[in-house]
PDB file of N, CA, C and O in Angstrom:
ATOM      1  N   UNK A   1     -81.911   7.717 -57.432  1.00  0.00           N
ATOM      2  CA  UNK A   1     -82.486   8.963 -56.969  1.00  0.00           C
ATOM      3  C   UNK A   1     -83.098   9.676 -58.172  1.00  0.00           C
ATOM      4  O   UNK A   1     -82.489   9.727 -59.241  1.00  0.00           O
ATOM      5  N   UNK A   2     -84.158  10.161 -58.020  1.00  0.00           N
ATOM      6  CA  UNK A   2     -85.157  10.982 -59.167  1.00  0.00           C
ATOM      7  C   UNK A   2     -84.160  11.911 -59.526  1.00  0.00           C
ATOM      8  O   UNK A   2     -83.413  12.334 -58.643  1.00  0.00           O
ATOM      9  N   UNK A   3     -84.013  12.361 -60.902  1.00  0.00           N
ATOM     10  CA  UNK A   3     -83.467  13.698 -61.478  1.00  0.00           C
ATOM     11  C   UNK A   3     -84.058  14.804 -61.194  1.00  0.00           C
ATOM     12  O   UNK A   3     -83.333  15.767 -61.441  1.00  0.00           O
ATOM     13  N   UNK A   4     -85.279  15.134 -60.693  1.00  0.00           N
ATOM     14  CA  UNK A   4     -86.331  15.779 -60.238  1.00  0.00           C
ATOM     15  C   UNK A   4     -86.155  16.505 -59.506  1.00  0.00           C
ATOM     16  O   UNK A   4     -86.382  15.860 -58.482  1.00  0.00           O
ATOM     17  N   UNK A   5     -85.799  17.818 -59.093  1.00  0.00           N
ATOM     18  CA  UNK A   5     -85.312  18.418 -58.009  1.00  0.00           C
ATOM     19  C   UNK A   5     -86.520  18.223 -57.603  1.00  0.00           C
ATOM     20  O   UNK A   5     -86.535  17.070 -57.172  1.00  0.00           O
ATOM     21  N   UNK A   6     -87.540  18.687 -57.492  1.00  0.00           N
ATOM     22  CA  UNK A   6     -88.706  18.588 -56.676  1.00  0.00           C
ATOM     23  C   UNK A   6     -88.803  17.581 -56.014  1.00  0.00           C
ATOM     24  O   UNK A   6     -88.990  17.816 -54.821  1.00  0.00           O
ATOM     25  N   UNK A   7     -88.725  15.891 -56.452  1.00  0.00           N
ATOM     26  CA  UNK A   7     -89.280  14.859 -56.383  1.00  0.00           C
ATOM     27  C   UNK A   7     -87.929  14.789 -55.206  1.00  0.00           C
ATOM     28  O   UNK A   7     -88.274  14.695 -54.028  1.00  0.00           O
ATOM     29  N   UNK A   8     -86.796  14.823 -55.434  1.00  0.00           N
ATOM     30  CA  UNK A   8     -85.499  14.813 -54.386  1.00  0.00           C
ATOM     31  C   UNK A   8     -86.195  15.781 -53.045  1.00  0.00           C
ATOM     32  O   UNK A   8     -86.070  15.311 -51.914  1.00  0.00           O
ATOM     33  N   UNK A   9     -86.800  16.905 -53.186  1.00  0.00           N
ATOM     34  CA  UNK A   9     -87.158  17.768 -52.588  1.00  0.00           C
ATOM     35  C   UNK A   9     -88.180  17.473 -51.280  1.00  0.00           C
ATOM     36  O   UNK A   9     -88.227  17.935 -50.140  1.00  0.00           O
ATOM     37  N   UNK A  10     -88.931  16.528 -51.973  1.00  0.00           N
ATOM     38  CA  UNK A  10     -90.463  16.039 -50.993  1.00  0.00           C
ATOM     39  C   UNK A  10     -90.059  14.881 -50.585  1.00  0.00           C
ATOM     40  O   UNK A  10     -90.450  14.755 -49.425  1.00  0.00           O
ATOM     41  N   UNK A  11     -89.236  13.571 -51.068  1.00  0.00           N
ATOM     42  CA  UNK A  11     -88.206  12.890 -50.193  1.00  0.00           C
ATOM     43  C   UNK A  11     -87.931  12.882 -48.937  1.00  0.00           C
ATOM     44  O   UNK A  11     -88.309  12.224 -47.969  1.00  0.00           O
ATOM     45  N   UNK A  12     -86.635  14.398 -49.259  1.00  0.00           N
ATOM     46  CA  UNK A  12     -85.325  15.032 -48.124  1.00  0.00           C
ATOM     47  C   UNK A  12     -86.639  15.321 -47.232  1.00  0.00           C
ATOM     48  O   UNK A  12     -86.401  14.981 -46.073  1.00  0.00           O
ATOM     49  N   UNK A  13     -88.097  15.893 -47.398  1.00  0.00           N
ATOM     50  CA  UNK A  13     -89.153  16.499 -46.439  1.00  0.00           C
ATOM     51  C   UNK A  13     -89.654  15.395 -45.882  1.00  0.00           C
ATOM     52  O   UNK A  13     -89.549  15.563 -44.667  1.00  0.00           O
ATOM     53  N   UNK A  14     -90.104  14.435 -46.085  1.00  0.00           N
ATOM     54  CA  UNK A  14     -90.452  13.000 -45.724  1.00  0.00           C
ATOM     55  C   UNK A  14     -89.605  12.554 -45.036  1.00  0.00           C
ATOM     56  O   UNK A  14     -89.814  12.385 -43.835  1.00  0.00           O
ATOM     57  N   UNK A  15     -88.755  12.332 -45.453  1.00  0.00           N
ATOM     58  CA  UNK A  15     -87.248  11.622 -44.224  1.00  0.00           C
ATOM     59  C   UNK A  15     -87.010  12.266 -42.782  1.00  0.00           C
ATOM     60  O   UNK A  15     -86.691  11.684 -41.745  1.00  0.00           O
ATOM     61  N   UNK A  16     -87.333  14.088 -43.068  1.00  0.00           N
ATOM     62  CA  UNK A  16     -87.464  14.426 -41.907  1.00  0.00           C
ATOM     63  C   UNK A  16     -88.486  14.464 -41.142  1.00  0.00           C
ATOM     64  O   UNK A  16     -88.525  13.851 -40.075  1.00  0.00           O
ATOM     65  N   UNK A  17     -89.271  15.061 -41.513  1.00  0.00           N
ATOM     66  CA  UNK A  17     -90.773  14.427 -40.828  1.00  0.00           C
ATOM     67  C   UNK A  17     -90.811  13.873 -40.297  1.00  0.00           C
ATOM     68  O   UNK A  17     -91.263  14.108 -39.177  1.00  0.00           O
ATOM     69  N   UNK A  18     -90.262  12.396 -40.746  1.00  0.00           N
ATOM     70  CA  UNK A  18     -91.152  11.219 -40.358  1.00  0.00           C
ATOM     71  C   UNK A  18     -89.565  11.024 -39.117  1.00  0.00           C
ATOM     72  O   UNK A  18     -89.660  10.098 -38.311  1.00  0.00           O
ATOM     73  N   UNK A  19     -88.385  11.812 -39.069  1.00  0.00           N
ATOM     74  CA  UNK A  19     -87.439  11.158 -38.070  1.00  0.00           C
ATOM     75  C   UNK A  19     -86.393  10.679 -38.892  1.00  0.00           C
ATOM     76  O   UNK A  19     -85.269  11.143 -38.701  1.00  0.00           O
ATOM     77  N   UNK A  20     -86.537   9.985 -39.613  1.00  0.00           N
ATOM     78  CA  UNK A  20     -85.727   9.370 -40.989  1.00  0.00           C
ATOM     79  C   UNK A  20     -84.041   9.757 -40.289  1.00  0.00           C
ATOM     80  O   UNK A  20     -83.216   9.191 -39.571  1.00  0.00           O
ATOM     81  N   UNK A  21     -84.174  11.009 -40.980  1.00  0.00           N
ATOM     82  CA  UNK A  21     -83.052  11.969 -40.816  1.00  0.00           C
ATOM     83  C   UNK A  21     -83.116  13.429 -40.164  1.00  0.00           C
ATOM     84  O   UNK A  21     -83.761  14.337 -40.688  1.00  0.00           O
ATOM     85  N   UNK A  22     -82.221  13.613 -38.692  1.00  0.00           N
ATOM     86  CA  UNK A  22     -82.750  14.477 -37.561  1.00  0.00           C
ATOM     87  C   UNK A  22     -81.759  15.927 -38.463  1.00  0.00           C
ATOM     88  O   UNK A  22     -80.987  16.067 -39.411  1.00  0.00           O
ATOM     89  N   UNK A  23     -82.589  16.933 -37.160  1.00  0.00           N
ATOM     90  CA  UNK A  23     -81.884  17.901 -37.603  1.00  0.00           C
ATOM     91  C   UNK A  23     -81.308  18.653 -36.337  1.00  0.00           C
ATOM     92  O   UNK A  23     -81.303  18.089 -35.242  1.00  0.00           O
ATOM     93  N   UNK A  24     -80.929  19.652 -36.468  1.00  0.00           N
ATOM     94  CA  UNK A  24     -79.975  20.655 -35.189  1.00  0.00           C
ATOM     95  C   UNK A  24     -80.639  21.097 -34.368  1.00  0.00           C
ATOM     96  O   UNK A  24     -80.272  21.220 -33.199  1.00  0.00           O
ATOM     97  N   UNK A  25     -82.340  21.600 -35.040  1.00  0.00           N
ATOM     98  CA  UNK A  25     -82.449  22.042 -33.833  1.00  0.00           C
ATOM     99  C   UNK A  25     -84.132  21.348 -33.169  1.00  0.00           C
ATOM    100  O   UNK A  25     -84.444  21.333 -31.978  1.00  0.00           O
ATOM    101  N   UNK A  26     -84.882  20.899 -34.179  1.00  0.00           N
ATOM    102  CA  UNK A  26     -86.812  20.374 -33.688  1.00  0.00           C
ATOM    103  C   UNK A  26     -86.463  18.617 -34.242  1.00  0.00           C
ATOM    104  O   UNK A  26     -86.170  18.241 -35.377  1.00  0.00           O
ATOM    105  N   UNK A  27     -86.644  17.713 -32.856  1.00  0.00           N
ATOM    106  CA  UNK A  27     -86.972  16.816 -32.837  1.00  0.00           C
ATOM    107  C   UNK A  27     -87.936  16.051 -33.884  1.00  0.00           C
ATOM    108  O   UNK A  27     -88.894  16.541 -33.287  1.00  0.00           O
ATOM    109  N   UNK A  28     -88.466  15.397 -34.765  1.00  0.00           N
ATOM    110  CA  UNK A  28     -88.971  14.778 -35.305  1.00  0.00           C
ATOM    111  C   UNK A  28     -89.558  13.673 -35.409  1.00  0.00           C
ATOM    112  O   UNK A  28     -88.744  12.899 -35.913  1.00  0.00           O
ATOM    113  N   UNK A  29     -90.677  13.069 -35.185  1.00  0.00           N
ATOM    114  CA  UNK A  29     -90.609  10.907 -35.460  1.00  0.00           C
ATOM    115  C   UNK A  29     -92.302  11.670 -35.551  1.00  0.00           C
ATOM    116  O   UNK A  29     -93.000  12.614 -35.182  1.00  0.00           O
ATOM    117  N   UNK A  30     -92.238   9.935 -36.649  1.00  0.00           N
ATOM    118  CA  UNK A  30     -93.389   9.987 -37.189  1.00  0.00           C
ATOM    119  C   UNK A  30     -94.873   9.543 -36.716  1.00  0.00           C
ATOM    120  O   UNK A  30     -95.966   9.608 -37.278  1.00  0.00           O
ATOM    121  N   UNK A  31     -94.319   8.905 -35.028  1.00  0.00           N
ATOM    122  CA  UNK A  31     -95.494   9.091 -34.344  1.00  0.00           C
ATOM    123  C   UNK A  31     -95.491  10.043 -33.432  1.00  0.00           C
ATOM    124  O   UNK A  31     -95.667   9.701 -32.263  1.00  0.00           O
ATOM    125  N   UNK A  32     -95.276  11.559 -33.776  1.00  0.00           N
ATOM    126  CA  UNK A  32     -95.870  12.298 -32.704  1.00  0.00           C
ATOM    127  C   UNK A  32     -95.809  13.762 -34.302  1.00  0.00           C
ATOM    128  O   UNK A  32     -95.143  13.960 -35.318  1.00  0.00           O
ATOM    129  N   UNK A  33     -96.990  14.416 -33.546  1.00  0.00           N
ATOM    130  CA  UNK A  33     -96.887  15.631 -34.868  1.00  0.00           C
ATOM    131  C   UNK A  33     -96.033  17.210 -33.763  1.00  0.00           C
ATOM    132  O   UNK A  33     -96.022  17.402 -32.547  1.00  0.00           O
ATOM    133  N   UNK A  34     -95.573  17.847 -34.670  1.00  0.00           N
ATOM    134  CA  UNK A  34     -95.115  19.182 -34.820  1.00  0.00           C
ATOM    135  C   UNK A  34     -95.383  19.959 -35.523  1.00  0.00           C
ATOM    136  O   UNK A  34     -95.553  19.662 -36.706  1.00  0.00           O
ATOM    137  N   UNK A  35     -95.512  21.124 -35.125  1.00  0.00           N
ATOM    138  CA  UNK A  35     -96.526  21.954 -35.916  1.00  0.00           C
ATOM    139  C   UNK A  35     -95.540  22.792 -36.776  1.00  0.00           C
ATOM    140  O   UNK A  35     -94.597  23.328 -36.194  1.00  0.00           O
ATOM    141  N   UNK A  36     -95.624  22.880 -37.548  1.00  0.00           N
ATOM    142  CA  UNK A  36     -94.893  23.609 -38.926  1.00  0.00           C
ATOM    143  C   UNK A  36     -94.553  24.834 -38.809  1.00  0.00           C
ATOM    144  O   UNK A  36     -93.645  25.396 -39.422  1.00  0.00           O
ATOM    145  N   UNK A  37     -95.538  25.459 -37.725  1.00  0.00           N
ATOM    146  CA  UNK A  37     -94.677  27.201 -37.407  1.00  0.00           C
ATOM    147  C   UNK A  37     -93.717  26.989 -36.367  1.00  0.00           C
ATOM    148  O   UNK A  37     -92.915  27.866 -36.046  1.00  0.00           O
ATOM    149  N   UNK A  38     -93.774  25.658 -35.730  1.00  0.00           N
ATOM    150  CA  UNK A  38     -92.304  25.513 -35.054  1.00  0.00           C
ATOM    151  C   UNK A  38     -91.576  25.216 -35.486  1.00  0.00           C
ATOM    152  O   UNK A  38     -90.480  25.490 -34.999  1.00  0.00           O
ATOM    153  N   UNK A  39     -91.640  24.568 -36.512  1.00  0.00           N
ATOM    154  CA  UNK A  39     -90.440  23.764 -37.242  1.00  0.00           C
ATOM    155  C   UNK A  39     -89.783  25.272 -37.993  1.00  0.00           C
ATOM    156  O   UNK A  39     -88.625  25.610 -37.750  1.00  0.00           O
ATOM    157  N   UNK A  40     -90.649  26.063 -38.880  1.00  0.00           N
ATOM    158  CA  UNK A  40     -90.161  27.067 -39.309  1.00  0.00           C
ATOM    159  C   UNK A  40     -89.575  27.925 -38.917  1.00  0.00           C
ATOM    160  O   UNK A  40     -88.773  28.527 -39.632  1.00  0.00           O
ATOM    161  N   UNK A  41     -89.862  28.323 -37.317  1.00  0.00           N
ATOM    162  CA  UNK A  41     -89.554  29.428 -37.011  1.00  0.00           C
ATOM    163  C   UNK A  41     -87.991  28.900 -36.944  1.00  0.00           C
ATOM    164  O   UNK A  41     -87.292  29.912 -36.989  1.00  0.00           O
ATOM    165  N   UNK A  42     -87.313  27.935 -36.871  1.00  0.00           N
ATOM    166  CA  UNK A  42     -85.656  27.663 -37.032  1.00  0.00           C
ATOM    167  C   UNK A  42     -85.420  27.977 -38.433  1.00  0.00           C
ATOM    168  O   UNK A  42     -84.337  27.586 -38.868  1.00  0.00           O
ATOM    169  N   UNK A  43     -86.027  28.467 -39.070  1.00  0.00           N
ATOM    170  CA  UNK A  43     -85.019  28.873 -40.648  1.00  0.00           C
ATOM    171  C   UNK A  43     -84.075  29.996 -40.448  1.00  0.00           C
ATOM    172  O   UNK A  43     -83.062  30.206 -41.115  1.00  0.00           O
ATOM    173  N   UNK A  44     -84.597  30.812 -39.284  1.00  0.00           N
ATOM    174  CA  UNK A  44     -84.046  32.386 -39.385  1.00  0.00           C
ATOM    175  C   UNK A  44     -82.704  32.107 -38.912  1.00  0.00           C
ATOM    176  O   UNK A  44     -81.886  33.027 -38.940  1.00  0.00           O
ATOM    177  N   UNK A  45     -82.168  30.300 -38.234  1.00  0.00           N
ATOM    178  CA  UNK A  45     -81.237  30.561 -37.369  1.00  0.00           C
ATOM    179  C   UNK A  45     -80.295  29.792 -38.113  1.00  0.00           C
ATOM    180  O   UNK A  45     -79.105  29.707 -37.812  1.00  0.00           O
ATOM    181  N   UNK A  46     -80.922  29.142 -39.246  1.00  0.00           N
ATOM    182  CA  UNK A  46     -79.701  28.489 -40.153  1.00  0.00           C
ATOM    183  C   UNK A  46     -79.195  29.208 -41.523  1.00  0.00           C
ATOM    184  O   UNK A  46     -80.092  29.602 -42.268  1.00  0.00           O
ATOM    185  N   UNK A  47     -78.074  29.382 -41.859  1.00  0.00           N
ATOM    186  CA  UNK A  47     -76.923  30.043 -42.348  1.00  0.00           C
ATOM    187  C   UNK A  47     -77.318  29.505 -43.764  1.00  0.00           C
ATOM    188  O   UNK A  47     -77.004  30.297 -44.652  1.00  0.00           O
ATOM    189  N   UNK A  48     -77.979  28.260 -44.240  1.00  0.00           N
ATOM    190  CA  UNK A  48     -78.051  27.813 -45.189  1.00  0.00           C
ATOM    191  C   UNK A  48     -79.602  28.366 -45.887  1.00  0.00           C
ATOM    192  O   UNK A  48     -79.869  28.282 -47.086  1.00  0.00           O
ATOM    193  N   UNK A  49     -80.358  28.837 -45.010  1.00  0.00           N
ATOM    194  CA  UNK A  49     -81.835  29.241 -45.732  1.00  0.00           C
ATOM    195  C   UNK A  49     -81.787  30.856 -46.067  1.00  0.00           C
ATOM    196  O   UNK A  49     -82.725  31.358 -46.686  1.00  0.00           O
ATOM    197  N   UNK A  50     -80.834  31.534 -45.703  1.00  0.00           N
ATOM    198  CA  UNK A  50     -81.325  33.033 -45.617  1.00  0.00           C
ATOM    199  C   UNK A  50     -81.575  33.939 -47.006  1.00  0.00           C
ATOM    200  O   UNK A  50     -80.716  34.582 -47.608  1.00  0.00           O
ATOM    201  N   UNK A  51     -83.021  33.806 -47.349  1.00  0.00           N
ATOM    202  CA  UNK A  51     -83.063  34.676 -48.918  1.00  0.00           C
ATOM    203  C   UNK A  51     -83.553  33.364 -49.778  1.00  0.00           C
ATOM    204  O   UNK A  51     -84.045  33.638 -50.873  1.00  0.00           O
ATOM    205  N   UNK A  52     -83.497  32.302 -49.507  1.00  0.00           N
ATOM    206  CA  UNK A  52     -84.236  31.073 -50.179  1.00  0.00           C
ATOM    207  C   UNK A  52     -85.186  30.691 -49.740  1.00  0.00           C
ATOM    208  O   UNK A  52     -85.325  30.764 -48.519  1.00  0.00           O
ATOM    209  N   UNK A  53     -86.098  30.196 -50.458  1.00  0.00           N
ATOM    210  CA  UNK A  53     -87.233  29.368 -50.258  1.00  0.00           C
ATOM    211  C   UNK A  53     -87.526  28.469 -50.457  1.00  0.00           C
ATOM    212  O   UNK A  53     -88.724  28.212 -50.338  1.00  0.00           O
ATOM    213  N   UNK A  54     -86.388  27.223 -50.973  1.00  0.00           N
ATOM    214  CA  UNK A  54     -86.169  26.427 -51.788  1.00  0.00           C
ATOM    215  C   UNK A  54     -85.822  25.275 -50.515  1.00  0.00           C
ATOM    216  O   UNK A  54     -86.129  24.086 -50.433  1.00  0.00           O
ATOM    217  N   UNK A  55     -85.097  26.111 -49.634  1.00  0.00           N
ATOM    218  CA  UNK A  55     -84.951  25.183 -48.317  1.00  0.00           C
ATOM    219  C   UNK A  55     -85.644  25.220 -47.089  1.00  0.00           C
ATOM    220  O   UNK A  55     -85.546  26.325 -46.556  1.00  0.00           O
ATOM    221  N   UNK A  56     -86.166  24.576 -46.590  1.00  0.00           N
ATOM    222  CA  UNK A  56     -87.042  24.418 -45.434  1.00  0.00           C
ATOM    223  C   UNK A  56     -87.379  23.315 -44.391  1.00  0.00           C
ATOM    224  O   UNK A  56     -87.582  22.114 -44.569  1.00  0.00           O
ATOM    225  N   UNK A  57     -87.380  23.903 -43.488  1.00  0.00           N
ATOM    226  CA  UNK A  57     -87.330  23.021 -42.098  1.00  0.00           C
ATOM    227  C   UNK A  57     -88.857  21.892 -42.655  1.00  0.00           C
ATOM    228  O   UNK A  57     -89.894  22.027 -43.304  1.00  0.00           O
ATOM    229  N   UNK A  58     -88.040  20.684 -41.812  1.00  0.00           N
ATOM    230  CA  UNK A  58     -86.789  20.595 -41.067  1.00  0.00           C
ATOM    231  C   UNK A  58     -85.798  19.543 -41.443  1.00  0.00           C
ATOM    232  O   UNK A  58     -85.151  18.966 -40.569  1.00  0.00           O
ATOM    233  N   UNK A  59     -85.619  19.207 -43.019  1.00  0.00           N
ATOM    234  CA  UNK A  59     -84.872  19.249 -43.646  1.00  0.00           C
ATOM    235  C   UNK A  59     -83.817  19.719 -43.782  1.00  0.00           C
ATOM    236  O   UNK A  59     -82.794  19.036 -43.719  1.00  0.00           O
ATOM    237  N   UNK A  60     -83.818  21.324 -44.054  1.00  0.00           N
ATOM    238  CA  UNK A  60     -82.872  22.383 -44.179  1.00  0.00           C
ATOM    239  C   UNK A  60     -81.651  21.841 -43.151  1.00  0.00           C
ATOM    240  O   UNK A  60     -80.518  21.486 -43.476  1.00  0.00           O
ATOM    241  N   UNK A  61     -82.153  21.886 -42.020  1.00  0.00           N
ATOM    242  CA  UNK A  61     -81.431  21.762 -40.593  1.00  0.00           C
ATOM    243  C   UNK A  61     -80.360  20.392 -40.555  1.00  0.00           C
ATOM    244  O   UNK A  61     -79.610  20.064 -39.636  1.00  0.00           O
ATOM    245  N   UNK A  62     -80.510  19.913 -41.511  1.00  0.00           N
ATOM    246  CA  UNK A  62     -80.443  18.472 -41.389  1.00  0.00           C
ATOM    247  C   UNK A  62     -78.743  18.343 -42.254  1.00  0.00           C
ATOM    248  O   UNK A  62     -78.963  18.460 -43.459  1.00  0.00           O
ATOM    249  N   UNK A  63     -77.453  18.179 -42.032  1.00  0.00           N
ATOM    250  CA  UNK A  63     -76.556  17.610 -42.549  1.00  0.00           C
ATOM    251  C   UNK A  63     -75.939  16.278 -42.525  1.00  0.00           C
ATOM    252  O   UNK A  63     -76.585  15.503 -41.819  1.00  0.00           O
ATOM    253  N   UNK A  64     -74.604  15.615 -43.219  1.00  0.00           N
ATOM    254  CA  UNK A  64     -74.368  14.613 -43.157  1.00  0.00           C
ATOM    255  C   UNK A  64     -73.872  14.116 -42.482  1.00  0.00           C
ATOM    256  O   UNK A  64     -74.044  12.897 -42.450  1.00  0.00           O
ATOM    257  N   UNK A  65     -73.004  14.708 -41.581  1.00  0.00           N
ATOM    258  CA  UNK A  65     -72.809  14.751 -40.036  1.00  0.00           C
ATOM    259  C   UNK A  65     -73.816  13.732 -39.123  1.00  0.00           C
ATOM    260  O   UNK A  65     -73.578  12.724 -38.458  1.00  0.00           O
ATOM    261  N   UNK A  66     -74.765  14.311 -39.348  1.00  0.00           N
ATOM    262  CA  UNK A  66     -75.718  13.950 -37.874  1.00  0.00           C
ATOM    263  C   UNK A  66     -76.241  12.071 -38.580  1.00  0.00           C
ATOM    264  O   UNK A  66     -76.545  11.115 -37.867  1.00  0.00           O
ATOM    265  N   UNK A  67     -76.191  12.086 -39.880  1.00  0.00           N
ATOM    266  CA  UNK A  67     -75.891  10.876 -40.238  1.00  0.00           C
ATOM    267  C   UNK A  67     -77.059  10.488 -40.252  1.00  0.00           C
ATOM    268  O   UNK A  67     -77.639  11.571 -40.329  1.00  0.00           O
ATOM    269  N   UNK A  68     -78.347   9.233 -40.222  1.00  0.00           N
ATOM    270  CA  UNK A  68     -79.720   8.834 -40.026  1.00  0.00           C
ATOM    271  C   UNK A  68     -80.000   8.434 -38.826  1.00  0.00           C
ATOM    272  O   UNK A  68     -79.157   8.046 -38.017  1.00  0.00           O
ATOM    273  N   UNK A  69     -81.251   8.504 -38.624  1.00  0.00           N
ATOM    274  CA  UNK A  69     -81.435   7.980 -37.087  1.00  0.00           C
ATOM    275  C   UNK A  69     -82.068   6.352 -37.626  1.00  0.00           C
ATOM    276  O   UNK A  69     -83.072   6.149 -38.309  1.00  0.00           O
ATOM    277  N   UNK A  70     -81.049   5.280 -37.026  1.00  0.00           N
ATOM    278  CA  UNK A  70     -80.928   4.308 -37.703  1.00  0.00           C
ATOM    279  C   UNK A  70     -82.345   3.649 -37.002  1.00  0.00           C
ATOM    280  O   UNK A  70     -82.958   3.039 -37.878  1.00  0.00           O
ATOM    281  N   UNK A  71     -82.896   3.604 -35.963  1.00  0.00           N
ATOM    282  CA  UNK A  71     -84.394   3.485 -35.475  1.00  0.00           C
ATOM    283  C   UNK A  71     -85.487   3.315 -36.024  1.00  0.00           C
ATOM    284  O   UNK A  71     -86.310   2.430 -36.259  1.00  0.00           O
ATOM    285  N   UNK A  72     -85.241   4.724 -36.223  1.00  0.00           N
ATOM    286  CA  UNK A  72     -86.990   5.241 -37.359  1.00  0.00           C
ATOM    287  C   UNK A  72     -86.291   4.061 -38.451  1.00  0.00           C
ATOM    288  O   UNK A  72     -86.681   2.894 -38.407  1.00  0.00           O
ATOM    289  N   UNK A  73     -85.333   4.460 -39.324  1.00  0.00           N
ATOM    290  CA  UNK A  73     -85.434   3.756 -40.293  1.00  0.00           C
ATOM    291  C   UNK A  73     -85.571   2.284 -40.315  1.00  0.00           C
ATOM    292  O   UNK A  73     -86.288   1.871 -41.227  1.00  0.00           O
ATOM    293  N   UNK A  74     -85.031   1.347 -39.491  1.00  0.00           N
ATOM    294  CA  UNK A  74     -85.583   0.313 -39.041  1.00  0.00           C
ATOM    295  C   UNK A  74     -86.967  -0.309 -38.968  1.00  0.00           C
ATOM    296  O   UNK A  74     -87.479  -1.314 -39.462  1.00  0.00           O
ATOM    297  N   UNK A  75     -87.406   0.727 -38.115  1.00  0.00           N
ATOM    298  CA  UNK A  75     -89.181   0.439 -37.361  1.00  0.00           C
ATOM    299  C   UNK A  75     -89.881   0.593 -39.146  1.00  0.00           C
ATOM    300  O   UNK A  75     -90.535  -0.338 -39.616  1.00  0.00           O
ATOM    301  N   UNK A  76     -89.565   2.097 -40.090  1.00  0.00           N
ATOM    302  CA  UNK A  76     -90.172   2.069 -40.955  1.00  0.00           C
ATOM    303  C   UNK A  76     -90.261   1.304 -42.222  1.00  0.00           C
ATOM    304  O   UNK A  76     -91.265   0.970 -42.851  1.00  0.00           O
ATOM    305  N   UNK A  77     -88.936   1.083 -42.484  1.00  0.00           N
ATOM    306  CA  UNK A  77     -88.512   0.678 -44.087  1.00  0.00           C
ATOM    307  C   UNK A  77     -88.401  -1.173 -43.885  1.00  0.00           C
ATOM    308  O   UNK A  77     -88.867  -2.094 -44.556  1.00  0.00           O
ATOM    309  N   UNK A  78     -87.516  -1.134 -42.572  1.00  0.00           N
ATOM    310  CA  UNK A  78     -87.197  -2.968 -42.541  1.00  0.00           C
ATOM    311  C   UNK A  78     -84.925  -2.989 -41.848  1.00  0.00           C
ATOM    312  O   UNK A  78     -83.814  -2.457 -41.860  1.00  0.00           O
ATOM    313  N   UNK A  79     -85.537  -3.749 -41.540  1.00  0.00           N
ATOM    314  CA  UNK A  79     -83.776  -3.767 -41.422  1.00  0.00           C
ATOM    315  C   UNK A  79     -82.468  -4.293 -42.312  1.00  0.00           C
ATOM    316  O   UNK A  79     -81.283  -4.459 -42.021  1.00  0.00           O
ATOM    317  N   UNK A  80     -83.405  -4.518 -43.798  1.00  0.00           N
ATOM    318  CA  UNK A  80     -82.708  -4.745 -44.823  1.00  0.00           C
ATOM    319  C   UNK A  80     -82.602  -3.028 -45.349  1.00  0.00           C
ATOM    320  O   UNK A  80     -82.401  -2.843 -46.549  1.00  0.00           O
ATOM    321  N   UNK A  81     -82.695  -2.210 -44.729  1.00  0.00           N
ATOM    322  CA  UNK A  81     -82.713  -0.668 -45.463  1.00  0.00           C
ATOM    323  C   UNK A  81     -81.605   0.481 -44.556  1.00  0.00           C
ATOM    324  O   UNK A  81     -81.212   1.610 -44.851  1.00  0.00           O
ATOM    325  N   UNK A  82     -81.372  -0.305 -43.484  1.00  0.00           N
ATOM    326  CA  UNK A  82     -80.726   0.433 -42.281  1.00  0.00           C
ATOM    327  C   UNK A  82     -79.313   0.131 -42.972  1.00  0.00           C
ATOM    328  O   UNK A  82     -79.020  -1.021 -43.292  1.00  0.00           O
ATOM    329  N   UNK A  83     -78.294   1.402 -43.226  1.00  0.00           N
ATOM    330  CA  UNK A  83     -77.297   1.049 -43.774  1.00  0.00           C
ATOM    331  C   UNK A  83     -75.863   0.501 -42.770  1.00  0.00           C
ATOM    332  O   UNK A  83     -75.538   1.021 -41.703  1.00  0.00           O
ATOM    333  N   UNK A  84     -75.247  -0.513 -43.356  1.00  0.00           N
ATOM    334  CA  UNK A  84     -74.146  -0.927 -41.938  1.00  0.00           C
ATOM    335  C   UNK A  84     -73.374   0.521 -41.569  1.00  0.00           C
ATOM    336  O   UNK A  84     -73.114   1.507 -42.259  1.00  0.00           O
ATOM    337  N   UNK A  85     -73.030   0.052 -39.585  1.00  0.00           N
ATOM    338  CA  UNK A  85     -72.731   1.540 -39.309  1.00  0.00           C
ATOM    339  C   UNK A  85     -70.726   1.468 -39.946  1.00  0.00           C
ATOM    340  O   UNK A  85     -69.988   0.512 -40.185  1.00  0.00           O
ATOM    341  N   UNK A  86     -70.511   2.994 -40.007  1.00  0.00           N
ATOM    342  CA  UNK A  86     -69.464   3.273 -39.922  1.00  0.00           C
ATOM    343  C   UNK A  86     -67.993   3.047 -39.637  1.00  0.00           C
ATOM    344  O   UNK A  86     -67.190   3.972 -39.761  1.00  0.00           O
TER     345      UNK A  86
END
């Protein structure tokens, strides 16, 4: 993983985007688009963005809990990248 907070930063944004990794509350996959003032307007409702700008949907939304959506990552990366389940 990059030392880079930034470079970690546009990653964690990519993963969600594209579905990678879901979040609590706006659906995601990388063949259909969402428009970014929807995705945003969920910052006001997570506990983890309030007063930062550093975190942002729909990333933000996203913990380790909900785990990857092993699919997307499949269809995208290969099924040598999908990690064994749990």
């Amino acid at each position: 993983m990059p030392k880079n907070k930034y470079v970690r930063r546009g990653i964690l944004n990519s993963l969600a985007v594209t579905g990678v990794i879901p979040n609590l509350f706006v659906q995601t996959h990388f063949s259909t688009w969402t428009e970014f003032e929807y995705m945003a307007s969920y910052e006001d409702k997570l506990p983890n963005t309030k007063g930062r700008s550093d975190m942002e949907m729909p990333w933000a939304a996203w913990n380790g809990e909900l785990k990857i959506n092993r699919d997307v990552t499949k269809e995208l990366f290969g099924e040598e990248y999908v990690p064994k389940e749990d």
